[in-house]
N, C-alpha and C positions, 0 to 999 in steps of 0.2 A: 919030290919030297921036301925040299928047302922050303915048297911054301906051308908045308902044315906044319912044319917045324916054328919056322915064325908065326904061324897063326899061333899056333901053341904056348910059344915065348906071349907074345899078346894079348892070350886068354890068361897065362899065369900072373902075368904081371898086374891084369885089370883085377884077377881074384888077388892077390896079395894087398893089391891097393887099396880095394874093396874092404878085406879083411882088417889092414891098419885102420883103414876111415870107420869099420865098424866098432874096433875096441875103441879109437880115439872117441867116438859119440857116445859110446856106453859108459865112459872114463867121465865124460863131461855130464850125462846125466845123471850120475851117481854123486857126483858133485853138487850138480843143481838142485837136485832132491834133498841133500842135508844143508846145501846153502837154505834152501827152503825150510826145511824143518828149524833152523836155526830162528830164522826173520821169524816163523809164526807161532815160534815159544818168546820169542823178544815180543811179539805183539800182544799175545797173548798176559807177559808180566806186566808189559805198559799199560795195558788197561786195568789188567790191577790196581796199578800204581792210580789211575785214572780215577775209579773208583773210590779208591781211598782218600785220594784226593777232595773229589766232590763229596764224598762224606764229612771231610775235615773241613769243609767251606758251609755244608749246611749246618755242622754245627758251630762253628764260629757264627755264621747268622743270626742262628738261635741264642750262640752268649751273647750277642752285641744288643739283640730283641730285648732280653732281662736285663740286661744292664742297662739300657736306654729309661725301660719302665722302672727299673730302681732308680736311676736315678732325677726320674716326674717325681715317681713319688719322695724321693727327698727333698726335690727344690720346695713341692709345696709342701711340704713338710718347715720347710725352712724360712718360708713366706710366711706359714702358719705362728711360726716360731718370732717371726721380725714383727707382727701384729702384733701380736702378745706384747713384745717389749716396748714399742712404739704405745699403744695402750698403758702398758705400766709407767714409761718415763712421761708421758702427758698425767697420767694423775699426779703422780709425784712432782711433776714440774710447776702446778698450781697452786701449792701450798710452801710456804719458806718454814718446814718445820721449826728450826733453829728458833726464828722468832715465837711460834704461836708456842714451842714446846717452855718458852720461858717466860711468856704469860700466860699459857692456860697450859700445865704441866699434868693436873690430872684428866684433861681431855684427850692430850696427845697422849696419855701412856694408853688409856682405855681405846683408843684408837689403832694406838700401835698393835698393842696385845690383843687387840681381837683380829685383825687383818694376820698378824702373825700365827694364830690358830689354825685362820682358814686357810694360810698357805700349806702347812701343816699338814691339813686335810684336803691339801691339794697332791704334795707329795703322798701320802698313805694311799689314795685314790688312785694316782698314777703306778705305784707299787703293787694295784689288785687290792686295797683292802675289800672291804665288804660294804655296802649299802648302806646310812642308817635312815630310818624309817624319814626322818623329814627329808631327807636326797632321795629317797624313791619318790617321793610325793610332791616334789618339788615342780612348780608348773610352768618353768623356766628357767633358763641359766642362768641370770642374776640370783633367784631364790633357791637354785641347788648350790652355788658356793661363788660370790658376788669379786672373790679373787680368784678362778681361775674358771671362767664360767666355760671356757673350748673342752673341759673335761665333758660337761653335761653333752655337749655336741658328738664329741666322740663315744660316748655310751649311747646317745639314740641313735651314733651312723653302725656300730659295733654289735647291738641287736643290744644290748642288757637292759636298756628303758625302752619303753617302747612310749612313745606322747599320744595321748588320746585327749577328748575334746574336753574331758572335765580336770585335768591333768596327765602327771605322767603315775606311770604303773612298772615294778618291776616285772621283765619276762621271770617266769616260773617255770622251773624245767618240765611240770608233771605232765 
């Protein structure tokens, strides 16, 4: 009988053994399972975050795309602006008013005072005035206003003239 006794001691001890080793792995896979749960709600926010991310980059793109093109169009803008004044100080630079205005004083005022008109109705133009009948008819930019003729330019690039082969025409909304 001693040996069933220790077979028995033997068999109790491999199930007792058995039994720790089963809680210890059930211990460890209940473990693993919300280590897990854990890692794939963290992956799950990173890509969020990911996401958000890559939303935040295509729209900075998209600001850097408008502001690249805002700022084409101010340089020529700006070019357009340095013509103009490079044009204005070469007229002015050809003439010594000072002297011609102190021998011939009613040329240079009727000179002055009519350029200073057209500046005039340069600025009104640029503020949106309205058309007058010789600016729509006018069959070039020296003839629509011979001090600021980039206005005429910008009315035919703007749609409001439109240039046709016997002159220009105001567009008419009808």
């Amino acid at each position: 009988m001693p040996s069933f006794l220790y077979f028995g001691i033997i068999i109790m001890a491999m199930g007792g053994g058995g039994a720790i080793y089963y809680k210890s792995t059930q211990a460890k896979i209940v473990e693993l399972v919300q280590y897990n749960a854990t890692l794939t709600a963290q992956v799950d926010q990173i890509a969020q975050v990911n996401e958000k991310n890559l939303a935040t980059i295509a729209d900075m793109q998209a600001n850097f795309e408008r502001q690249r093109e805002q700022f084409d169009t101010l340089q020529k803008d700006f070019a357009s602006i340095q013509d103009q004044k490079n044009e204005l100080q070469s007229r002015l630079g050809k003439h010594d008013l000072g002297a011609l205005a102190a021998n011939k004083p009613a040329l240079v005022s009727r000179v002055i005072n009519g350029a200073s008109k057209k500046t005039f109705r340069c600025f009104e133009l640029e503020s949106g005035a309205e058309l007058t009948d010789n600016e729509r008819n006018a069959k070039n930019a020296k003839a629509f206003n011979s001090e600021c003729p980039w206005v005429y330019d910008d009315l035919i690039a703007s749609g409001v003239l439109v240039e046709a082969d016997s002159g220009t025409t105001a567009q008419s909304d009808n």
